[in-house]
GUVEX-547914 format. One record per residue (C-alpha): residue in three letters; residue number from 1; x, y, z. Coordinates in Angstrom, 3 decimals. Each point is the difference from the previous one (the first is absolute). Layout:
lomi->ALA, seza->NUM, u->X, v->Y, w->Z
...
# end
This chain:
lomi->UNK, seza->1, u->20.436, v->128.506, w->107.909
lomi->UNK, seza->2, u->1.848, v->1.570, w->-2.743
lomi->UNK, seza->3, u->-0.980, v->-0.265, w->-4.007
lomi->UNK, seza->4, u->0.998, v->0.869, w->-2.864
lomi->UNK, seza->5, u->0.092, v->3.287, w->-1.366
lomi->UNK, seza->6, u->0.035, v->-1.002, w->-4.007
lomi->UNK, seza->7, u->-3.512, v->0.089, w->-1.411
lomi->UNK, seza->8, u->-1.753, v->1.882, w->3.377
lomi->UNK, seza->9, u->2.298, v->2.888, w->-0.782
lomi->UNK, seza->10, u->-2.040, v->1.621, w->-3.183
lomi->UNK, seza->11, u->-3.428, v->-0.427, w->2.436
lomi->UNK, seza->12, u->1.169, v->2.728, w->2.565
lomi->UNK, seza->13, u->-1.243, v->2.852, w->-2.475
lomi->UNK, seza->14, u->-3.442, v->-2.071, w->-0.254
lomi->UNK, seza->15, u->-0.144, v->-0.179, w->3.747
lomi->UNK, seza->16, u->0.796, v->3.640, w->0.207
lomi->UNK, seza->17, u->-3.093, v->0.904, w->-2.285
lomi->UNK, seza->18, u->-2.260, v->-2.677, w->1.782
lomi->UNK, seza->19, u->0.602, v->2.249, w->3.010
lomi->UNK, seza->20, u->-0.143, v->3.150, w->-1.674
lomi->UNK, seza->21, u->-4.271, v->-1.042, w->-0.992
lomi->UNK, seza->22, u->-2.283, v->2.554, w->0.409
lomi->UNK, seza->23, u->-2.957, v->-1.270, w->2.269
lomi->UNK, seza->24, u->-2.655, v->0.341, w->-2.627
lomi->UNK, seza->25, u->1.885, v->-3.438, w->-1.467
lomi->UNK, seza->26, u->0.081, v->-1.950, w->3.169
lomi->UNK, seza->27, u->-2.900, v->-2.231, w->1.557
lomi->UNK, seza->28, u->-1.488, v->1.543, w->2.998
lomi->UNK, seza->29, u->1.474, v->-1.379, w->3.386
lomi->UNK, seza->30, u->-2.302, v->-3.433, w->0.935
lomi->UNK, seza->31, u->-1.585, v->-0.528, w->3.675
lomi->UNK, seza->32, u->3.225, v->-1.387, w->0.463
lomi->UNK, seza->33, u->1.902, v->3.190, w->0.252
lomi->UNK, seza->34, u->-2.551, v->1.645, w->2.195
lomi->UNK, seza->35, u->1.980, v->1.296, w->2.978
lomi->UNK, seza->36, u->-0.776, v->1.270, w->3.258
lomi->UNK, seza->37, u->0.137, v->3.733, w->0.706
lomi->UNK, seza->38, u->2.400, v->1.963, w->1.516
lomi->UNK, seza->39, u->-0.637, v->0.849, w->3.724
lomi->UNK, seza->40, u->1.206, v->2.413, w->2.310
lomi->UNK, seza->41, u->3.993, v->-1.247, w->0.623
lomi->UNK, seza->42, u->2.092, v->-1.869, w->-1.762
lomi->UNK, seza->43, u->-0.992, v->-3.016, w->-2.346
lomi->UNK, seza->44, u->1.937, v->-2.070, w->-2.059
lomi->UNK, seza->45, u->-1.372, v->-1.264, w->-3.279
lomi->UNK, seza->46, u->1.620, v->-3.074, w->-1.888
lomi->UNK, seza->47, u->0.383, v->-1.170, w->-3.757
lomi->UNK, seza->48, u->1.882, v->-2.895, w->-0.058
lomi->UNK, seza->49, u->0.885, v->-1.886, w->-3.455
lomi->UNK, seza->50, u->1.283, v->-3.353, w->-1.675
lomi->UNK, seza->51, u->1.154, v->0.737, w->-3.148
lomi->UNK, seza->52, u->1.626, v->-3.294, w->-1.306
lomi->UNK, seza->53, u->-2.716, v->-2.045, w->-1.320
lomi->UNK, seza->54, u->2.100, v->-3.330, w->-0.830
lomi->UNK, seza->55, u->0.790, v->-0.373, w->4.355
lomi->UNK, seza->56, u->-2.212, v->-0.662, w->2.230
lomi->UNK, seza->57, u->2.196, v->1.590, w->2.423
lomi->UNK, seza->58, u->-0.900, v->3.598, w->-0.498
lomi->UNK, seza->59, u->-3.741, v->-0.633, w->0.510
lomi->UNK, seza->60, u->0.397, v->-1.849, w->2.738
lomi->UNK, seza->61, u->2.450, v->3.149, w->1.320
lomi->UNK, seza->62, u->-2.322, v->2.405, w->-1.401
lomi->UNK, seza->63, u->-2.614, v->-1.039, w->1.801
lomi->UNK, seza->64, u->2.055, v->-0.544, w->3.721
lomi->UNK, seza->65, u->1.589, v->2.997, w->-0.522
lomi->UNK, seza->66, u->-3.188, v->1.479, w->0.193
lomi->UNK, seza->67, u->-1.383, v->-1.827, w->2.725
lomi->UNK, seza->68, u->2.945, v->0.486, w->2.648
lomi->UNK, seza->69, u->0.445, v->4.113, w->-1.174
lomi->UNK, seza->70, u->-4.209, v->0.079, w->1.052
lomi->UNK, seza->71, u->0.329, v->-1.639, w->3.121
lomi->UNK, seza->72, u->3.071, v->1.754, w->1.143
lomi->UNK, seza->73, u->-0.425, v->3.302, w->-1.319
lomi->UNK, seza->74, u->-3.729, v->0.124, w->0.817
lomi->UNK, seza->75, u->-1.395, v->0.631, w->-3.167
lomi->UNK, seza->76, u->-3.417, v->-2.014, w->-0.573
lomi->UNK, seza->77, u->-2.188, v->0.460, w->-2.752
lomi->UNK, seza->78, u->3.312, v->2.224, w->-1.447
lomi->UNK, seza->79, u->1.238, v->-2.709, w->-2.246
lomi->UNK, seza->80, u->-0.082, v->-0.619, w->-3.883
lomi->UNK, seza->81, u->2.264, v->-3.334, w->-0.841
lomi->UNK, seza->82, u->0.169, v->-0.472, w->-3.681
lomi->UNK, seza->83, u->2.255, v->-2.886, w->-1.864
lomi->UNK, seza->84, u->1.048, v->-1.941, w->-3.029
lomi->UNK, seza->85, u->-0.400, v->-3.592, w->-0.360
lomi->UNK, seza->86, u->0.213, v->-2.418, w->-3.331
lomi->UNK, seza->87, u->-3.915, v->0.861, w->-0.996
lomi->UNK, seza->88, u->-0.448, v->3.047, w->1.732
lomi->UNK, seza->89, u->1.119, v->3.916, w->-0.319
lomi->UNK, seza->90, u->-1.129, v->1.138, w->3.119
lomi->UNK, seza->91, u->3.658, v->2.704, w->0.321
lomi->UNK, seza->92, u->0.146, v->1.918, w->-3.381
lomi->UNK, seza->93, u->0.866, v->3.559, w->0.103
lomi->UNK, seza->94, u->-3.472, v->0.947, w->-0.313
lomi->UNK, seza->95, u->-1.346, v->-2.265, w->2.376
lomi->UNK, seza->96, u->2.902, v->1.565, w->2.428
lomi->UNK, seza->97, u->-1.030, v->3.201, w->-0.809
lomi->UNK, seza->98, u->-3.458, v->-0.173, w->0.490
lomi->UNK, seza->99, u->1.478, v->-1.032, w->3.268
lomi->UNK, seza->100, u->1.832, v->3.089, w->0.690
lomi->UNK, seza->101, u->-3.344, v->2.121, w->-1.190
lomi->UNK, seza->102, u->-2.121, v->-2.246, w->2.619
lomi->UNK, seza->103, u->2.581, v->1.402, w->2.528
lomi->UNK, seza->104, u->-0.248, v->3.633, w->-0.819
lomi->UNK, seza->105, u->-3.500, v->0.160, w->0.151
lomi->UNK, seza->106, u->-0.280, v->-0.469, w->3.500
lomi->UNK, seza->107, u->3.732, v->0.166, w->1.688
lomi->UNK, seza->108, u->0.951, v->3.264, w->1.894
lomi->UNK, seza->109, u->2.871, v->2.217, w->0.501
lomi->UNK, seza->110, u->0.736, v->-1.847, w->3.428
lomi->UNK, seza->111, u->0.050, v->-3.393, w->-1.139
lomi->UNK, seza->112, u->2.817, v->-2.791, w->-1.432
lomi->UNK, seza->113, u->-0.027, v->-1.829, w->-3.318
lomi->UNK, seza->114, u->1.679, v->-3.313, w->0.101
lomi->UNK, seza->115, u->0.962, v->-1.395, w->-3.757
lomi->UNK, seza->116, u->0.778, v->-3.574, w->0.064
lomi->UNK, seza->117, u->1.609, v->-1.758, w->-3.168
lomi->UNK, seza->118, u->1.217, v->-3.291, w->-0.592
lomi->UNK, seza->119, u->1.823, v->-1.479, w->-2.949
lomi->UNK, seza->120, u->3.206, v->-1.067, w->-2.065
lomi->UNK, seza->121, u->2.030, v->3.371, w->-0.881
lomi->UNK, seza->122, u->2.976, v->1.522, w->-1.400
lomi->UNK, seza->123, u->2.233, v->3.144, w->-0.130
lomi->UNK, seza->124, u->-3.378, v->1.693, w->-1.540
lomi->UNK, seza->125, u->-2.495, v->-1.158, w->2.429
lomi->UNK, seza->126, u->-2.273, v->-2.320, w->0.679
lomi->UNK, seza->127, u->-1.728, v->-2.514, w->-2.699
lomi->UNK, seza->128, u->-3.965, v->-0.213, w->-0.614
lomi->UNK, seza->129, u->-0.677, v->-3.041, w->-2.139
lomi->UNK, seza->130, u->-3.623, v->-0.979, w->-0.565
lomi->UNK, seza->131, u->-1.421, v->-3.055, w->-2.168
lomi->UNK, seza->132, u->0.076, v->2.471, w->-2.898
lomi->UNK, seza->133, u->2.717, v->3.210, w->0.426
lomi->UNK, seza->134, u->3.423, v->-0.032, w->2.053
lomi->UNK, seza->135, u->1.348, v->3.816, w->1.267
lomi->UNK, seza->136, u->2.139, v->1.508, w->1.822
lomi->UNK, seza->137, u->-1.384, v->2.409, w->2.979
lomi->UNK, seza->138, u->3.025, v->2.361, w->0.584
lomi->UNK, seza->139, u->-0.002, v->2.255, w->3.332
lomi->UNK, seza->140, u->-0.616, v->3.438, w->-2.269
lomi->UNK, seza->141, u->-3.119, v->-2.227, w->-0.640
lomi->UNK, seza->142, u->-0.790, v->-0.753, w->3.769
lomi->UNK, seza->143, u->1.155, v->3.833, w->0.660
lomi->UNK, seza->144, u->-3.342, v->0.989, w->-1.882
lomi->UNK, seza->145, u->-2.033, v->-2.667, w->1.285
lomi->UNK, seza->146, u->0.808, v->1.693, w->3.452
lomi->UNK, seza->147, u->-0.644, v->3.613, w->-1.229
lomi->UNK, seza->148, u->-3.273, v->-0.914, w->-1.502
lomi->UNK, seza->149, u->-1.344, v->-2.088, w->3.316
lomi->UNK, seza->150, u->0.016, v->3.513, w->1.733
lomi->UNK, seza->151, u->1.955, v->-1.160, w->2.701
lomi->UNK, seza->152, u->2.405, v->2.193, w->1.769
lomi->UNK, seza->153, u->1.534, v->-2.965, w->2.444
lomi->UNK, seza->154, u->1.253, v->-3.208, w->-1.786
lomi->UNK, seza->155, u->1.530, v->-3.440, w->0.304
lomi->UNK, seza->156, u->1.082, v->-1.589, w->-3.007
lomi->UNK, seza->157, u->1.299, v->-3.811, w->0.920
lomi->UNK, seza->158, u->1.229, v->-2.196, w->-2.966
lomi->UNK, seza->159, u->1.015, v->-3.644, w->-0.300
lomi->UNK, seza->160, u->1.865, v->-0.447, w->-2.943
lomi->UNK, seza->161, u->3.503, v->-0.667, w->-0.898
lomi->UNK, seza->162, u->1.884, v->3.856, w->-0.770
lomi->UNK, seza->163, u->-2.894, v->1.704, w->1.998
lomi->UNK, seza->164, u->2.665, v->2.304, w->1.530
lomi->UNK, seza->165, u->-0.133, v->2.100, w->-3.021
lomi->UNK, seza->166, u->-3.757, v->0.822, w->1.107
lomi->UNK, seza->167, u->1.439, v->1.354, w->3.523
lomi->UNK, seza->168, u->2.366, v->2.360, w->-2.505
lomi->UNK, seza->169, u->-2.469, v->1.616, w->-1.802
lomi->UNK, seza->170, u->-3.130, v->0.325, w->3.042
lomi->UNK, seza->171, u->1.029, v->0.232, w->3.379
lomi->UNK, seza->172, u->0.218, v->3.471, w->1.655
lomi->UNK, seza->173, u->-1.599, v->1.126, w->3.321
lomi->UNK, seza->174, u->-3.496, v->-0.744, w->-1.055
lomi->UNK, seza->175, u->0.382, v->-3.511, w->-1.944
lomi->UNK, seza->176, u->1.512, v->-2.667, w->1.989
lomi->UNK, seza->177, u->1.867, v->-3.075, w->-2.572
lomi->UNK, seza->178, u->0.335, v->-3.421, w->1.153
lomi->UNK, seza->179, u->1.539, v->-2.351, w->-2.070
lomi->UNK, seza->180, u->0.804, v->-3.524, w->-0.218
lomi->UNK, seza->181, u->3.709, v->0.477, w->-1.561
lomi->UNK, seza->182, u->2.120, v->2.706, w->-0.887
lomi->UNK, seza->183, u->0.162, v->1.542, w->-3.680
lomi->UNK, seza->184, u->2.699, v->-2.288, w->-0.810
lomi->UNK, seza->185, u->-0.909, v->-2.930, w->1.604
lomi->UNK, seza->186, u->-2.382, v->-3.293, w->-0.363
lomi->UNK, seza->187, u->-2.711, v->-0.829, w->2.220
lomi->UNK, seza->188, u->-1.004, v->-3.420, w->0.377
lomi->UNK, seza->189, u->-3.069, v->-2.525, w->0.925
lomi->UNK, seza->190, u->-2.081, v->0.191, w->-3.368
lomi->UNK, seza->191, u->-0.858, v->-3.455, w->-0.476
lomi->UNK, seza->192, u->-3.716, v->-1.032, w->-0.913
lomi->UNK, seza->193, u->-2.084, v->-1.132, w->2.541
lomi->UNK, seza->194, u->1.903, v->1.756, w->2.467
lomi->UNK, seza->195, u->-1.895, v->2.105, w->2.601
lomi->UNK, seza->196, u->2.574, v->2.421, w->0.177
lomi->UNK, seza->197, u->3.218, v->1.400, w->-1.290
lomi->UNK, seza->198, u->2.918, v->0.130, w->2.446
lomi->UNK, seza->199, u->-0.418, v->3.716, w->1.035
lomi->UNK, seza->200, u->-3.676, v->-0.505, w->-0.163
lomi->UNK, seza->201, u->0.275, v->-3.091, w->2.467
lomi->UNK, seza->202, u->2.401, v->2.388, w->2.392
lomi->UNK, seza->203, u->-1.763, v->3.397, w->-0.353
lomi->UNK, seza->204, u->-3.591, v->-0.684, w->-0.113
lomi->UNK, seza->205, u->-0.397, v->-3.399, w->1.221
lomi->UNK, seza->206, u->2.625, v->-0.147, w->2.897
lomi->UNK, seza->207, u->1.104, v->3.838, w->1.003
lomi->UNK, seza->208, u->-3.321, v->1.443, w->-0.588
lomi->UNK, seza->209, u->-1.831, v->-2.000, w->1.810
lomi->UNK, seza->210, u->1.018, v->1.179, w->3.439
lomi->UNK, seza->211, u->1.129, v->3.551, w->-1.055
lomi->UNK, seza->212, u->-2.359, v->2.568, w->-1.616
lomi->UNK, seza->213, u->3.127, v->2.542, w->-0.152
lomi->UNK, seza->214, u->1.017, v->-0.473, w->-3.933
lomi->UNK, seza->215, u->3.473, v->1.009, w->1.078
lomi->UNK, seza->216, u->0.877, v->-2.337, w->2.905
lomi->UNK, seza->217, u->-1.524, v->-3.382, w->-2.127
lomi->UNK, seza->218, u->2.489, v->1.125, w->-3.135
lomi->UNK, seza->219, u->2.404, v->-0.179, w->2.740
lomi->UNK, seza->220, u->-0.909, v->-3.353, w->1.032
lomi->UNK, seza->221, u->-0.877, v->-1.139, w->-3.513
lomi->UNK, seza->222, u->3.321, v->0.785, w->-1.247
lomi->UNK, seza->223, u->1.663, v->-1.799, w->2.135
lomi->UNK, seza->224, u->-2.442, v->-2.781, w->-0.331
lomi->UNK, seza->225, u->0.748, v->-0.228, w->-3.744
lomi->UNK, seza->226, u->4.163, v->0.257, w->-0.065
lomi->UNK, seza->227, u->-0.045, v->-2.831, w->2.594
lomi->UNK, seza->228, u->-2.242, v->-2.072, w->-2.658
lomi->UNK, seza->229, u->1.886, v->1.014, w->-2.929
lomi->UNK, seza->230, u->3.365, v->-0.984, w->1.823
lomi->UNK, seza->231, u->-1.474, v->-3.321, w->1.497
lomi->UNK, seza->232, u->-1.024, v->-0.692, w->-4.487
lomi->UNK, seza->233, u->3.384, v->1.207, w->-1.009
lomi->UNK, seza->234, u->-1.497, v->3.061, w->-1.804
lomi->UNK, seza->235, u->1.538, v->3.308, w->-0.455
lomi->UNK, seza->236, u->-1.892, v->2.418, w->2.071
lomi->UNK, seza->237, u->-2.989, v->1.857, w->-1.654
lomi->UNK, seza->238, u->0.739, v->3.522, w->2.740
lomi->UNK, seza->239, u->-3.701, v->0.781, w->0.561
lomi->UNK, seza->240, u->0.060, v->4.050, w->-0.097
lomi->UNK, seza->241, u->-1.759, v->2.162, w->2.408
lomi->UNK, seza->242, u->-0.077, v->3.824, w->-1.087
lomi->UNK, seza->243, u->-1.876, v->2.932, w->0.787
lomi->UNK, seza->244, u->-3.512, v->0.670, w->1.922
lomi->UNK, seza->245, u->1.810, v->1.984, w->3.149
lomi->UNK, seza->246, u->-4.004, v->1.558, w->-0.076
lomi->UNK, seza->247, u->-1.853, v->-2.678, w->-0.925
lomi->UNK, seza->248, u->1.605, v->-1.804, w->2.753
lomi->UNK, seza->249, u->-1.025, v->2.334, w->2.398
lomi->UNK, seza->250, u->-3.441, v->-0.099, w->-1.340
lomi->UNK, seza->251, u->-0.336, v->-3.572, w->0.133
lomi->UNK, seza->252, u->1.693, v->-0.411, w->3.622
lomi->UNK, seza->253, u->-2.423, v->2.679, w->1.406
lomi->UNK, seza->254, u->-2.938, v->-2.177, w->-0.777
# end
């Protein structure tokens, strides 16, 4: 799911000002993004994107992603799913951050953010093309998505090609990083029409399905995906894993 870097390149510093907004020029968060409260434990709260507009794919993953994380995390009425297709902007940086704000407003000190994107990417991160702008979100970016969402536990999972270089710059004991391939490597499964990419197909649809422990179904994914890419004669994406000792032990508690 890699592209190319010429022409997205000189859009990172417009991404990086997109983010940087202040909230007096963003649209107020719709019904949409309504989420309920925090109560007394620990509850998980989920933004999950699809960023490619051109694919199918990522809606369609966007969307699953969000499903499976709300059934096996627990996490009703905790969900905003926002994506890009070839009329609609529905994953911008504001409409992500708006997202994060929605989450702030009402998450607690206790409780686990879960940050779900999907795309094509490259050594800088992963792309957001709409019907009208193409970007680059980088991790620094996702880093102060995070920061401004207010929570203090986090899981940041990305499906893209090079998505180990978001696992560099996040994960420490209180942000978990899952990610489909390693910063170096390709991930694969992008085609349109597609319900799922390959790591999405073996870490949402397959491992996490039976397994609400994010740890053991990267386990199982993993595997799941070199077997595939072997069977196709591809070189192996290395989904990464890194981070989250306490968000782990958050989440298993449960």
């Amino acid at each position: 799911m890699s592209f190319e870097t010429r022409g997205l390149r000189a859009l990172i510093a417009s991404m990086a000002l997109a983010i940087g907004l202040s909230s007096a020029g963003l649209a107020q968060p719709s019904s949409a993004n309504r989420l309920a409260p925090s109560q007394p434990g620990t509850d998980v709260y989920i933004l999950s994107f699809g960023l490619w507009g051109p694919q199918s794919v990522f809606e369609s993953e966007a969307k699953g992603a969000a499903r499976v994380l709300e059934a096996s995390l627990r996490s009703k009425g905790r969900t905003i799913v926002g994506f890009n297709t070839k009329r609609k902007a529905g994953a911008t940086p504001q409409t992500m951050r708006n997202a994060v704000q929605s989450v702030g407003r009402v998450i607690d000190s206790d409780d686990v953010l879960v940050f779900f994107l999907t795309s094509h990417g490259n050594s800088e991160g992963a792309a957001i093309v709409t019907q009208d702008d193409q970007m680059i979100i980088t991790p620094d970016d996702v880093q102060h998505l995070l920061q401004e969402s207010g929570a203090r536990y986090r899981v940041v999972i990305v499906s893209a090609c090079y998505s180990g270089v978001f696992a560099r710059k996040l994960a420490d004991e209180r942000t978990l990083v899952i990610t489909a391939a390693s910063a170096d490597r390709s991930s694969f499964g992008c085609r349109d029409g597609a319900t799922w990419t390959y790591f999405g197909d073996a870490f949402f649809n397959k491992a996490m399905r039976g397994e609400s422990r994010l740890d053991v179904a990267f386990g199982k994914a993993r595997r799941l995906v070199t077997r595939r890419e072997q069977r196709e004669g591809f070189d192996p994406s290395n989904p990464q894993i890194a981070g989250g000792s306490e968000v782990l032990a958050r989440l298993n508690a449960r």
